[in-house]
C-alpha positions in Angstrom: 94.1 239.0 172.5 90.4 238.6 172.0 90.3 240.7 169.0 93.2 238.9 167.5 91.0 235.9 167.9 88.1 237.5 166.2 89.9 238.6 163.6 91.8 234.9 162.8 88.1 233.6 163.0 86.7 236.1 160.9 89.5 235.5 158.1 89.1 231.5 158.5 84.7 231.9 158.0 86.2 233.9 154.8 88.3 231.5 153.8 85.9 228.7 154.0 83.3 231.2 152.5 85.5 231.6 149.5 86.4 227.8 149.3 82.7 226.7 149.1 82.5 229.6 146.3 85.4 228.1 144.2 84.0 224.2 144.3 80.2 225.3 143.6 81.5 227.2 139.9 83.8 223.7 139.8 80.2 222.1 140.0 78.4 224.2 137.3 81.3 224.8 135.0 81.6 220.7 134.8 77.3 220.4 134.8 78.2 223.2 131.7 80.9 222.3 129.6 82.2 219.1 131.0 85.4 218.7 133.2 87.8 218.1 130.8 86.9 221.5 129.7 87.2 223.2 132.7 90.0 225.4 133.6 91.6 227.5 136.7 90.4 230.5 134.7 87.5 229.6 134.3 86.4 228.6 137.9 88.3 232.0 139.0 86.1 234.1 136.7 82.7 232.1 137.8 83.2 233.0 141.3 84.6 236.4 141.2 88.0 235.6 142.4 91.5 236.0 141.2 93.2 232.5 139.4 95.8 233.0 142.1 92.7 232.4 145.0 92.0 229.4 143.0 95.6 227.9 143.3 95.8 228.7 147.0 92.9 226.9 147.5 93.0 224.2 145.2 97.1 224.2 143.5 96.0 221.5 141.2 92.9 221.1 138.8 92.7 217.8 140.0 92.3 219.0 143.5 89.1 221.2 142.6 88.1 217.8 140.9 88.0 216.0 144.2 86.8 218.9 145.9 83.6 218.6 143.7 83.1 215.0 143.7 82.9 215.4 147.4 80.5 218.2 147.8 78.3 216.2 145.3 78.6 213.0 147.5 78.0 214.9 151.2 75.0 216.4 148.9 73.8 213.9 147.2 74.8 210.3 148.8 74.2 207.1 146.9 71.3 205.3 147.6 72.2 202.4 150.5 70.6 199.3 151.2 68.7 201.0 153.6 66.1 201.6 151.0 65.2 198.0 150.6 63.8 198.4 154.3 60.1 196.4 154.8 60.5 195.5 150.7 59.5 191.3 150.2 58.5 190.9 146.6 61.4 191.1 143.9 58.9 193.6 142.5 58.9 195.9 145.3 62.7 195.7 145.9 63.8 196.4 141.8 61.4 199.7 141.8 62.8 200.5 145.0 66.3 199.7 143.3 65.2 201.2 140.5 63.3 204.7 141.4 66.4 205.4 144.1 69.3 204.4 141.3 68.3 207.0 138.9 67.0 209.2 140.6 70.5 209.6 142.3 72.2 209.5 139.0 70.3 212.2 137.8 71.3 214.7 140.6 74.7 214.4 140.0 74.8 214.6 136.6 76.9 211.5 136.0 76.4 211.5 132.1 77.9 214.8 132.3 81.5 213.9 133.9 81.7 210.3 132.3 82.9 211.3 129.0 85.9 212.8 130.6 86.8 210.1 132.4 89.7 209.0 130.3 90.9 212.6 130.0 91.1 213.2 133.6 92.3 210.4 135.8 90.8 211.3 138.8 86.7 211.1 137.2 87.8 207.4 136.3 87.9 207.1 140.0 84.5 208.4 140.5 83.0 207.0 137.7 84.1 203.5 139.0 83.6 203.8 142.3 79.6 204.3 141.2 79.3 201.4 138.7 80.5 199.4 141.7 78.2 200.6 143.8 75.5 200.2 141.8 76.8 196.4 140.8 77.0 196.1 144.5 73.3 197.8 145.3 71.4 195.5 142.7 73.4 192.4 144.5 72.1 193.9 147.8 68.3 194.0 146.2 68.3 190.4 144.6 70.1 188.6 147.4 66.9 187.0 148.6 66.5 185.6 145.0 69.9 184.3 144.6 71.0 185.6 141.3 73.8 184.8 139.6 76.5 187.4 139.1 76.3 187.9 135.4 72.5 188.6 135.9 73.6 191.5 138.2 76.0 193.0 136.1 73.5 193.2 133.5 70.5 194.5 135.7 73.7 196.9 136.7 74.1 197.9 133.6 70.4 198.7 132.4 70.2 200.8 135.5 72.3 203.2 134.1 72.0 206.7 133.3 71.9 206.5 129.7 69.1 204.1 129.7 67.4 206.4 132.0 67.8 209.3 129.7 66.1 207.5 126.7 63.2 206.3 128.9 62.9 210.1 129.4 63.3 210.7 125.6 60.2 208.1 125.5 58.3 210.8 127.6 58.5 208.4 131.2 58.8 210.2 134.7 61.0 208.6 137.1 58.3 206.7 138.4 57.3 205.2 135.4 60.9 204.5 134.4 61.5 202.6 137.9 58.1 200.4 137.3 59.3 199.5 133.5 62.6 198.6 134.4 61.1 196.5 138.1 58.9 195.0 135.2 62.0 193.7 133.8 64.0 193.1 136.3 61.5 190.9 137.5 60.5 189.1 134.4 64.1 188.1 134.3 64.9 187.2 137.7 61.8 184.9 137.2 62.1 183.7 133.9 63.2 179.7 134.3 65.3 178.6 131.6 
């Protein structure tokens, strides 16, 4: 009985070996080419498998989907309000804001899956669960200041990854990017009238 055991236990590491194979090509096929463009082929040939070990592990595309987005969330968790911690100023809490927002974005490659995110239903999903927690996170920094929702939308929305891209393009580090956009953030937020 105990080898029967060892042997179901062996086959299960296997099995989860194989899994964890199949949704890290998922992950560098999309980083690659997109999800949209991303087939069962494709993610068997990228970890060595047959297609038919990538439909008993995932029978749908849209299962290896959600099987990435996961991994890239249990890897790479947004930012919480936790990182507002011992931050006063609205200065100090929009880098904070800031610096965590894109760096986050910039692990997991968001500005690689949005485009597909009319072609594949389920990115739509991810893609909107992150603007809202990112309207949400800039509400959570300015609450002190009591902004008005419009103004977080739009703070939202210039903490983007595109916008962090062309900061790049305009040779910034991340740190430098964060303080410009604190900068205005905080011009903003103080700016009467």
């Amino acid at each position: 009985m105990k080898r029967r055991a060892y042997q179901l236990k062996q086959r299960a590491e296997g099995a989860e070996e194989t899994r964890r194979r199949l949704v890290q090509a998922t992950f560098e096929l999309h980083a690659e080419q997109g999800i949209a463009a991303t087939t069962m082929k494709h993610i068997a040939e990228r970890a060595r498998v047959s297609i038919g070990t990538v439909y008993h592990h995932f029978p749908t595309l849209d299962q290896t989907v959600q099987a990435c987005g996961e991994m890239v969330m249990a890897t790479y968790p947004p930012p919480g309000e936790e990182i507002f911690a011992g931050a006063v100023t609205l200065r100090d809490r929009a880098l904070r804001l800031a610096r965590a927002l894109f760096a986050h974005q910039d692990q997991v490659l968001l500005e690689r899956v949005r485009p597909d995110r009319h072609l594949v239903p389920i990115v739509e999903k991810f893609v909107s669960a992150d603007e809202a927690h990112r309207v949400e996170l800039v509400r959570a920094a300015l609450a002190p200041f009591r902004v008005d929702r419009d103004l977080i939308r739009v703070i939202a929305a210039l903490l983007d990854i595109a916008v962090y891209r062309n900061l790049q393009r305009a040779g910034l580090s991340l740190d430098q990017a964060a303080a410009a956009m604190a900068d205005v953030i905080h011009a903003r937020v103080t700016h009467k009238g």
